[in-house]
N, C-alpha and C positions, 0 to 999 in steps of 0.2 A: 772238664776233660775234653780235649779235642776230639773232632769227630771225622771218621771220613765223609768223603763226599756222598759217597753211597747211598751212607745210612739214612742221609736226609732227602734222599729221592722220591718225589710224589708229598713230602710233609712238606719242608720247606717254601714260604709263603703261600700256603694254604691257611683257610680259616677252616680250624673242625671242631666242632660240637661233642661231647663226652655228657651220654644220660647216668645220673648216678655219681656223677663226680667226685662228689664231698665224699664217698666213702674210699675204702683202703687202696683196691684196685683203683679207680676210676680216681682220684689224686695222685696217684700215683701214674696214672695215665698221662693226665692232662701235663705235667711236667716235665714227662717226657716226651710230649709234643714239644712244649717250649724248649727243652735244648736240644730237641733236633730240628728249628730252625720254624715251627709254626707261625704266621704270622698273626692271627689271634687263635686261642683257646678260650672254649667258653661249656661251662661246667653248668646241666639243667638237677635240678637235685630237690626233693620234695621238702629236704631238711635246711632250716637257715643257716645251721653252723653244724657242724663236726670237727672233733680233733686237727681236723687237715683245714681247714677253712682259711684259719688266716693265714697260713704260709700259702695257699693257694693267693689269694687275693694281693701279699706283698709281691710274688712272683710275677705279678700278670693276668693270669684266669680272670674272666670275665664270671662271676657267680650268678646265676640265675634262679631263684626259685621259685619254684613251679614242680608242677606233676606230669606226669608222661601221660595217666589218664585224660587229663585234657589237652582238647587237642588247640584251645586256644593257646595254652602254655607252650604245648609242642611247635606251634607254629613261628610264636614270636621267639621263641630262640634257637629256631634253625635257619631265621630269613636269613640271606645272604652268606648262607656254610657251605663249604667244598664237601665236608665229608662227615659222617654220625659214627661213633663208635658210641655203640647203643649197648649200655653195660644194669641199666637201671633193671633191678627185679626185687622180687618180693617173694617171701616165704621160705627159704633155704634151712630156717632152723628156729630150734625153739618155739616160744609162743605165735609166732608168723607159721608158722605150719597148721595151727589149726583155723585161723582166718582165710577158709577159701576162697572167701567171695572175692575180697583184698588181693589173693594171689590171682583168681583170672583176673582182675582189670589191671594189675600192673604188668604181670607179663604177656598176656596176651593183648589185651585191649593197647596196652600201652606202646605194643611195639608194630599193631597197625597203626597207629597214630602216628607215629615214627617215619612208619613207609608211606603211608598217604603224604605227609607232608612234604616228604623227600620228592615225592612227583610234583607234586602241587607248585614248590618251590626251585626247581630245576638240580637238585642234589641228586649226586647220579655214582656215590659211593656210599656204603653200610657194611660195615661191621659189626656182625652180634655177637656176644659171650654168651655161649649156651652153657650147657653141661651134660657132662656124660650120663646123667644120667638117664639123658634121652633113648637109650638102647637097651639100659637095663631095669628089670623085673622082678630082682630078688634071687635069682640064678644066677651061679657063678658065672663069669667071666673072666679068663687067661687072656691073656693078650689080645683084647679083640681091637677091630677094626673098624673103617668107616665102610665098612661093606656090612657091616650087622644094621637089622633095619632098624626105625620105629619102632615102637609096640603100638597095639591098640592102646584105646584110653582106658580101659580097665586091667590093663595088666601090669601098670603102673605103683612103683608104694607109696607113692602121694602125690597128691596135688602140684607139688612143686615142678617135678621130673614131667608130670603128662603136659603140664602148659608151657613148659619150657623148650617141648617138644612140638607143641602146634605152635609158638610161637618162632622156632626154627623152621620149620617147613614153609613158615609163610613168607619169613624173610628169603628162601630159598627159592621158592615159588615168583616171587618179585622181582629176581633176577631178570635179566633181559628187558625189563616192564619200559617203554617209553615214556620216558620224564615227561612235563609239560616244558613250553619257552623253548628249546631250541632243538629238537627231536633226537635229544640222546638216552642211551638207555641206563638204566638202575644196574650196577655192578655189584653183587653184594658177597659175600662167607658170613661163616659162621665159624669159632672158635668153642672147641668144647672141654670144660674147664672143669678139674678136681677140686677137691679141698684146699682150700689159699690160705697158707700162713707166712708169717712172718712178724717181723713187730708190730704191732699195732693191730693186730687183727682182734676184732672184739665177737666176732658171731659162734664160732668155734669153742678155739683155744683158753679163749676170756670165761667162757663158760663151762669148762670144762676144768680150768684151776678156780674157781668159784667154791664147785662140786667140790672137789678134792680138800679145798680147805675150812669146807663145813663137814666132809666127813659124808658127804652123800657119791663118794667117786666107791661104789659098793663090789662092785665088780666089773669083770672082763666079761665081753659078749664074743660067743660065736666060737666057732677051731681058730687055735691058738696060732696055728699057721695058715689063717687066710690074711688075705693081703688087700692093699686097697693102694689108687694114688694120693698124691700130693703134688701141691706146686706153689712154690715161692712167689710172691709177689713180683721179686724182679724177675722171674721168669714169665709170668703171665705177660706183664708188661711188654716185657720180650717179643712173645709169641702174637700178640695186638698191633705192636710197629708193624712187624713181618706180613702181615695179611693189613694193614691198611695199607704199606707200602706195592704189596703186590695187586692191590686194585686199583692203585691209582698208575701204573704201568698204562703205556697208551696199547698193550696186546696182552690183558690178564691171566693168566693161568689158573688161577684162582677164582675167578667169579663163580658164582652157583655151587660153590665146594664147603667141605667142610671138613677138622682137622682136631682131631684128638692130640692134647701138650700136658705134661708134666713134667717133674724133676724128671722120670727115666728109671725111678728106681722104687716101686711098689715095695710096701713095708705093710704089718701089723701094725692094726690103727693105737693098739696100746705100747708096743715096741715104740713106735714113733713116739708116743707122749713120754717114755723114762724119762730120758736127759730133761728133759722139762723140770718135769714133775719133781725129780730128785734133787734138782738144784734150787728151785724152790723150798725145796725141805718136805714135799708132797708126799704121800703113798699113794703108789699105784693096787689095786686092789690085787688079793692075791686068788680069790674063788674068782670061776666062772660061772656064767648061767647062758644055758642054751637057747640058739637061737627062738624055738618056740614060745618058753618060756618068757621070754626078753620080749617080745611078741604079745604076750598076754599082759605084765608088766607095761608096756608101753599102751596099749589099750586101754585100760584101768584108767593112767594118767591123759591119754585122750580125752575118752569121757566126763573126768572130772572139768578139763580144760576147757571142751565145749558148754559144759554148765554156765562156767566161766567167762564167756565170749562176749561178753557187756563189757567186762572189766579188762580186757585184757592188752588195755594200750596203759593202765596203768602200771607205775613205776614198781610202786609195793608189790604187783602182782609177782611170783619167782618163776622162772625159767622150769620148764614140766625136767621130772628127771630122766625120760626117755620117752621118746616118741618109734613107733612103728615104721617110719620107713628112715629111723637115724639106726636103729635097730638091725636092719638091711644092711645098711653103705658101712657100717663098721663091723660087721661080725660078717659078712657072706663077701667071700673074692670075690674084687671085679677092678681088674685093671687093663690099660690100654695101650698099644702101641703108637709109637711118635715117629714110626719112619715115615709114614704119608707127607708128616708135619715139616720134619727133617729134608728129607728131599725136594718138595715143591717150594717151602718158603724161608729153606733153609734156618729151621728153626734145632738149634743144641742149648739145652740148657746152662745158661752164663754162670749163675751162682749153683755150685753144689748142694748137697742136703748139709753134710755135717755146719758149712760155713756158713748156710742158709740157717740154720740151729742154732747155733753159736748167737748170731746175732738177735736171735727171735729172746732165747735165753737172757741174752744180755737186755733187754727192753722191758722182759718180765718183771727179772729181778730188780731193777729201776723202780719199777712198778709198783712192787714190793713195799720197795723202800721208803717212796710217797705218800702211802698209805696208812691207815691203823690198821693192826694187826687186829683176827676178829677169832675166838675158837672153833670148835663145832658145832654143829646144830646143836646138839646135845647139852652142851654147856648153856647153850642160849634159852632149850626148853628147859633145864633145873634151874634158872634164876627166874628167867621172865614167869616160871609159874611158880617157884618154889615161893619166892622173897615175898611176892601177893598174897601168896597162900598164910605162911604164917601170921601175918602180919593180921589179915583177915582175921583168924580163929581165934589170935591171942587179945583181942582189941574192940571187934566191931561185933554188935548184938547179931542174935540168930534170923539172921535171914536166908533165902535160898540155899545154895549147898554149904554154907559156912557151919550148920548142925553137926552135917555127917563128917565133914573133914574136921570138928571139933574132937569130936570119936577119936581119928585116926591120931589128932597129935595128943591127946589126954593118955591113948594107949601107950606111945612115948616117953613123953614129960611127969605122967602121974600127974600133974596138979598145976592149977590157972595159973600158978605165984611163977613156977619150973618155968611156964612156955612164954610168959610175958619177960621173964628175963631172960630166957632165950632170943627171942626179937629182938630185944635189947639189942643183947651182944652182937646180933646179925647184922642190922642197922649202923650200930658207931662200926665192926669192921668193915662195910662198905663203904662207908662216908672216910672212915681214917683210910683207908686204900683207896679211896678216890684224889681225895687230897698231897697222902705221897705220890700218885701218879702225877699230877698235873706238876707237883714240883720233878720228879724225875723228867717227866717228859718235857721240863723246857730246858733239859741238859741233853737229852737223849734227839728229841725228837720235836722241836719247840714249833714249827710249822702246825703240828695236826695236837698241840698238848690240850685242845680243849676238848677236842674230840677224847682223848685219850681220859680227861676226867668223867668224864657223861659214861664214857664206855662200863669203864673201872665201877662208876657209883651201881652201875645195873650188873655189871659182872665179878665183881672183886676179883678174886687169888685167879679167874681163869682169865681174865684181860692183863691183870699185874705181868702175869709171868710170863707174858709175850714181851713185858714193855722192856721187863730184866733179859729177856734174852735179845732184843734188840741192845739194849747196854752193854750186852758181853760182847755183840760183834762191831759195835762203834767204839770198843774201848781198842778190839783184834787192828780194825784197819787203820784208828790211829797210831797204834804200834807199830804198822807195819809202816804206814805212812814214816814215822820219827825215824824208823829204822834205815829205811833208802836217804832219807835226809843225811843223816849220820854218815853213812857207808861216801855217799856224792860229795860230801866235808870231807870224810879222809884224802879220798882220791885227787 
């Protein structure tokens, strides 16, 4: 797509550095340096690969890894940058929300690392992605502005928001600061950023149709009409050119400022997931639970979490199913006004919601489709305890609780001969439904058909009838497919 001139004013043959690169935003970044005319981009990112990695690396981006915590990492891949769009943070959701320690060093620690370097090494532009929720408390919010202050550090609903917020004041405090080498000064903003979705976003929305399709999406939090923002990828993206282009201006407007951006159009955080949800084939819950209550529920799952906190970079560990200050940002309003944004750095949002939807939809579904289909928790605890269970009591001599659960299937069965052919028949139907799976699933779904046996062997009839309802709608879009074939022959 051709560009005006404009748009590449202050990027074009510059070298800028992007912390955080490899993920959604910050790939998305860095590419949009490159076609608006960068002459290198270079992505510093704790992680070797991400989904974005290698189209980053065929594009150009220079990949670096390293961590923001150190400041040797910080160093060697800012020598020689015109500019930092500093996007790298830690804790926003999920299991990273109870790792504090983790979240001070990456967002605070990591973004004076950032700014020191920036002096040290004569870089004398910074832009940070903050977020909003540096202003808010837990109390609602109508359209507020950049005139709402700070909070202190305890008025905070988490970790995240408070260090997100000393790590904004510092970069704002840095403003003016005398670089080293040629005695100019550190230009810097700050960008303060809602909930990001779009395709590919995994911290959220990924987790949130996860929920939904084990069956743990239990309810709605909060008044059904409070509202919250959002903002599209390409829009953040957006609102990032606009404020690095406005610092790199030889008379800034922008330095020492900072600018609340989103879509423009505050929505219910569960209004917002329908279309999702629905096309997915999802249910959105239809009880609420008040915000206290959701409160207490999130607490609960805290403290389990922190018991936790050894384990909790591992994979098996699951995602908590609410947290206390997720609890806040979705059930209690608080959304922001973008005329500050709009006016100084001529910031309107490019991509609408609905067509911003549309596509996030369409990537889901995708998604979907590359996958095994898995039922709900519920189906996974009746096999994964049922299928041991029997099999135990019908089979293996009296040890530990295999006595008492002898009890409970004898009450059933009446008699050892009843429950051992029971088993029986439990057994060959898993194994005979694993087997027709693996043969259906390399007509249906032959990429993931082995998965689909393994699934089938531990789940029978409740894995089977995903694999058949995947068969009814690859049998719908080859008909539909034949059918435009047909219709484009007549014509």
């Amino acid at each position: 797509m051709e560009m005006n001139q404009e748009e590449n004013i202050g990027i074009q043959g510059k070298v800028v550095a992007v912390t955080g690169g490899l993920g959604l935003v910050g790939s998305a970044v860095c590419l949009e340096l490159l076609r608006r005319g960068a002459l290198q981009v270079r992505s510093l990112d704790c992680r070797k690969t991400s989904p974005w990695s290698d189209r980053l690396k065929e594009s150009g981006v220079h990949c670096i890894y390293g961590d923001v915590v150190s400041i040797e990492d910080v160093e060697n891949a800012l020598d020689g940058v015109d500019c930092v769009i500093h996007l790298a943070s830690y804790g926003g959701s999920g299991k990273e929300m109870i790792q504090t320690r983790r979240i001070e060093e990456v967002n605070v620690e990591g973004t004076r690392n950032v700014l020191e370097t920036c002096v040290k090494k004569g870089i004398t532009r910074v832009v940070y992605l903050s977020s909003n929720g540096v202003v808010f408390g837990g109390k609602e919010i109508e359209n507020g502005d950049e005139t709402l202050p700070c909070l202190s550090s305890n008025q905070y609903v988490g970790p995240y928001d408070q260090t997100k917020s000393v790590a904004e004041q510092l970069v704002l405090k840095n403003n003016g600061r005398i670089v080293d080498g040629h005695g100019s000064l550190l230009s810097t903003c700050a960008i303060r950023c809602p909930l990001v979705y779009g395709p590919g976003e995994e911290k959220y929305l990924d987790r949130v149709i996860s929920d939904a399709r084990l069956g743990l999406l239990l309810f709605k939090i909060g008044d059904p009409n409070s509202k919250t923002d959002w903002i599209n990828v390409d829009n953040i993206v957006l609102a990032l050119m606009l404020a690095t282009i406005g610092l790199m201006s030889k008379y800034s407007k922008v330095a020492g400022k900072v600018y609340f951006v989103s879509d423009g159009t505050p929505i219910n955080f569960f209004e917002f997931l329908q279309p999702l949800l629905k096309n997915l084939e999802y249910d959105l819950p239809k009880s609420s639970l008040s915000i206290p209550l959701a409160v207490s529920l999130g607490n609960i799952c805290k403290a389990i979490y922190i018991m936790l906190s050894p384990l909790l970079n591992r994979r098996w560990i699951p995602q908590p199913l609410i947290l206390p200050p997720e609890v806040y940002k979705v059930g209690v309003t608080n959304y922001y006004s973008i005329n500050k944004a709009n006016e100084e750095l001529g910031y309107e949002p490019k991509t609408q919601p609905d067509e911003a939807m549309t596509e996030t939809i369409k990537y889901f579904k995708d998604k979907k489709r590359r996958e095994v289909d898995g039922p709900s928790i519920y189906a996974w605890l009746f096999c994964v305890i049922g299928l041991p269970s029997i099999l135990s009591v019908a089979w293996l001599p009296d040890i530990g609780p295999i006595p008492f659960l002898r009890v409970i299937a004898m009450f059933i069965f009446r008699s050892m001969l009843a429950l051992r052919i029971a088993s029986g028949i439990v057994v060959t139907a898993h194994v005979s439904e694993a087997f027709y799976a693996l043969w259906l699933a390399r007509r249906v779904d032959p990429r993931n058909a082995t998965a689909w046996f393994w699934r089938t062997l531990l789940l029978a009839t409740f894995s089977l009838r995903l694999l058949w309802k995947r068969r009814g709608k690859e049998g719908e879009q080859t008909a539909i497919r034949e059918g435009l074939l047909t219709d484009s022959m007549s014509v």
